[in-house]
C-alpha positions in Angstrom: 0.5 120.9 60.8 2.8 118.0 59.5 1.7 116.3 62.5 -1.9 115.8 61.6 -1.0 113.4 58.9 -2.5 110.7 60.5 -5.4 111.8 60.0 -5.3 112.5 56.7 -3.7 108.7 56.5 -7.2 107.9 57.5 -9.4 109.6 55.5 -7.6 108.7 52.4 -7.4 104.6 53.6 -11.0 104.7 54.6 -11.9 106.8 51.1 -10.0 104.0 49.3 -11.6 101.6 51.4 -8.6 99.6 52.4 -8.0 96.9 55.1 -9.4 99.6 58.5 -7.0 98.0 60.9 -3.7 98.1 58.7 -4.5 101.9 58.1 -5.2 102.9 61.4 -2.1 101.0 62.9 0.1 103.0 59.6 -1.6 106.3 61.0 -0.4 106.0 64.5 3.3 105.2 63.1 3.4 107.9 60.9 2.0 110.0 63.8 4.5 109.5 66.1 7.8 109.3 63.9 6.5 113.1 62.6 5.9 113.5 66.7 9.2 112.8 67.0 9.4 109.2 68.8 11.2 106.6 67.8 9.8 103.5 66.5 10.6 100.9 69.6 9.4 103.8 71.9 5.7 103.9 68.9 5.8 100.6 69.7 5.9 100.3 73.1 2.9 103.3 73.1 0.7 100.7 70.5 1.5 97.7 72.8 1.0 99.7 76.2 -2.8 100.5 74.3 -3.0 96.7 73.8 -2.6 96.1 77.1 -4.6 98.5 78.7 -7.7 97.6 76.4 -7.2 94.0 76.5 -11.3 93.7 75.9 -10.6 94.2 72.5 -8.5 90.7 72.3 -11.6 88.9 72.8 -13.3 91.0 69.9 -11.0 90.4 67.5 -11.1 86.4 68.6 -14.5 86.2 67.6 -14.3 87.5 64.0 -12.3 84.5 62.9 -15.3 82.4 64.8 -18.0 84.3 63.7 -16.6 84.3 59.9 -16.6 80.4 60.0 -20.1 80.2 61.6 -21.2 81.7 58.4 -18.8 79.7 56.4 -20.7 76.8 57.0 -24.5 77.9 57.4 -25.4 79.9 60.3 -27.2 82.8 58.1 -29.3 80.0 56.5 -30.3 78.2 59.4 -31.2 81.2 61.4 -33.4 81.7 58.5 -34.4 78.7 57.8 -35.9 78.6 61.9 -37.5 81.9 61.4 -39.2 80.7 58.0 -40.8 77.5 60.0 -42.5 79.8 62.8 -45.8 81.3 60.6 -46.8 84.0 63.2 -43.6 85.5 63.4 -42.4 89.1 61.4 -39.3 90.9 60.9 -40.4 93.2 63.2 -41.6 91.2 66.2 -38.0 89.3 65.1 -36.4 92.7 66.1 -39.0 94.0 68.5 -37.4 90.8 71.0 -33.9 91.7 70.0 -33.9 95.1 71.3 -36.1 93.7 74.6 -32.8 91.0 74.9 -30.3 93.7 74.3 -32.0 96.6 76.2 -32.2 93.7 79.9 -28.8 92.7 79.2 -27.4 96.5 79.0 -29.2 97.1 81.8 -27.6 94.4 84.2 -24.3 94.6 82.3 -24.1 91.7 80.8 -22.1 91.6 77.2 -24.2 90.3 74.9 -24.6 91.5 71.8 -22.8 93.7 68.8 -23.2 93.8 64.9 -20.5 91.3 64.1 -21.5 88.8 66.7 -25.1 89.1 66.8 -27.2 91.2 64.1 -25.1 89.9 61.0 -25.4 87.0 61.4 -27.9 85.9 63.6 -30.7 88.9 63.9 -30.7 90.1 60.3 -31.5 86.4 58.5 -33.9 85.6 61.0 -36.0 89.4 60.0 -35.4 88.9 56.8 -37.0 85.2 57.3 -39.8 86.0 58.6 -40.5 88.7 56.1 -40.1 86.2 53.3 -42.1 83.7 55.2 -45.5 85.9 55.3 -45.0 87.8 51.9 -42.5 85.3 49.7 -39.6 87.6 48.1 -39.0 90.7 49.1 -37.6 93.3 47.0 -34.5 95.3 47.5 -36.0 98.0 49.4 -37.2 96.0 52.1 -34.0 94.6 52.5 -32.2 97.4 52.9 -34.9 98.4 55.4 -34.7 95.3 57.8 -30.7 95.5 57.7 -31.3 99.1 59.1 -33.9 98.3 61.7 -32.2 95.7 62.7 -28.7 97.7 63.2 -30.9 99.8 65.1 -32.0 97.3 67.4 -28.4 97.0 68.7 -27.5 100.6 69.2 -31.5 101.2 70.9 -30.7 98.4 73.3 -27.1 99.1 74.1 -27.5 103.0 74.3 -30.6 103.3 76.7 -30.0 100.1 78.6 -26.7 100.3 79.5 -27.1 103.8 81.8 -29.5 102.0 83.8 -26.4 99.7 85.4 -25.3 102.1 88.0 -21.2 101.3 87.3 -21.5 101.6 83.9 -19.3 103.8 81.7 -22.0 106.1 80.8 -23.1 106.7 84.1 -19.7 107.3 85.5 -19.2 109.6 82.7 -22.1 111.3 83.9 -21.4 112.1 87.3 -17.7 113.2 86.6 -19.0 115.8 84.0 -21.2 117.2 86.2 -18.9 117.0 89.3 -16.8 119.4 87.1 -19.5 121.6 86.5 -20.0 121.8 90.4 -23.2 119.7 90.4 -23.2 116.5 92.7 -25.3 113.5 91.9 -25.3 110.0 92.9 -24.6 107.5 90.0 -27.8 105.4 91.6 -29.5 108.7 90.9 -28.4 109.1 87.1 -29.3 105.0 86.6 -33.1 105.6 88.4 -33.3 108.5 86.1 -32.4 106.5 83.5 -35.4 103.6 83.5 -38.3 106.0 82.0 -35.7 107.1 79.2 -34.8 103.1 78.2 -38.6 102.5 78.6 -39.8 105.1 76.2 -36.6 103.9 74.3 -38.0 100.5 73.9 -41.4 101.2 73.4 -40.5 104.1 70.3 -38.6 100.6 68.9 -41.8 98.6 68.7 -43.7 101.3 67.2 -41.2 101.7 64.6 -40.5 97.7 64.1 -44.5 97.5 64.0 -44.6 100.5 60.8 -42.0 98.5 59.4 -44.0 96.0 59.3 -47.1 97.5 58.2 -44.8 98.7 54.8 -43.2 95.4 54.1 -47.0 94.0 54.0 -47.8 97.3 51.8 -45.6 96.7 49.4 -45.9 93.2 49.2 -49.6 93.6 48.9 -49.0 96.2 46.2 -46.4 94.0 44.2 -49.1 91.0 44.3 -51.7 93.7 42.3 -48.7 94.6 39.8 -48.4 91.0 39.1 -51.8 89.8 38.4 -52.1 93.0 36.4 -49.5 92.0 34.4 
């Protein structure tokens, strides 16, 4: 039982809200000196990890980057863009995101992610357009465009990326049901998956198009309470 600390390492850290990556790295230590290995052999498990995932490298690379993007303006200028095109709304705004995110999936490209691309980039320019056809926008609208646009990435990424026939998914696929005695072709499972990342995309600009529809609502609504007041 003792050896299931790590987990409960975790779940206190991420309760207390501490630094992610300093309490999962503690976890794993803790993990394996109750598991009984000693620390050079913990560390050559964490650094064998490292190696094998070396993807991640370039992840953690661009936080530093994307952090000093901000630092100096990139929220506000994205904005600031979005604000000088009148015909544009947050949900068109997101509506071509997930179009962007869903193509590149799809022909495995890596584009993309919530650090690199809807914090920065995406959400500003939604929330930019919204202000530029209704002025301020109130808290709930807010909240609203962060999660449509968060959305946008996981819609795009998710149902795009099965249509590449080497991707993860699709090889995860066809192992599972190799195992379960059922053979199929990965070029199979990625034809399969077009309609699915159609209807995928087209759900997204129904739901971007509503969101739409209530930002204007409410807006509308505010305007009344205001010249009644």
């Amino acid at each position: 039982m003792i050896k299931l600390i790590g987990v409960l390492i975790i779940v206190i850290g991420f309760a207390l809200k501490l630094d992610t990556i300093a309490v999962v790295l503690i976890a794993g230590i803790a993990t394996g000196l109750v598991g009984g290995l000693s620390f050079p052999e913990i560390l050559s498990v964490l650094g064998e990890a490292f190696i094998t995932n070396r993807y991640m490298s370039l992840f953690l690379i661009t936080l530093p980057v994307i952090g000093i993007l901000e630092r100096y303006g990139l929220r506000e200028r994205a904005s600031d863009l979005i604000k000088s095109m009148k015909t544009v709304s947050a949900g068109k705004v997101i509506t071509t995101y997930t179009f962007i995110r869903e193509i590149a999936a799809a022909l495995s490209l890596r584009l993309g992610g919530h650090v690199q691309f809807i914090r920065p980039l995406v959400l500003p320019m939604a929330q930019g357009a919204a202000e530029s056809n209704h002025g301020e926008i109130s808290e709930e609208d807010l909240e609203e465009i962060k999660g449509y646009s968060a959305a946008a990435e996981n819609i795009g990424n998710f149902f795009g990326q099965n249509v590449f026939i080497a991707s993860g998914g699709v090889l995860l696929i066809v192992g599972t049901l190799k195992e379960l005695g059922v053979e199929v072709e990965p070029l199979g499972v990625a034809k399969a998956s077009i309609p699915i990342a159609i209807i995928a995309f087209v759900y997204s600009v129904v739901q971007n198009h509503m969101l739409d529809k209530r930002i204007q609502k409410r807006a509308l609504t505010n305007k009344k309470v205001d010249k009644g007041a």
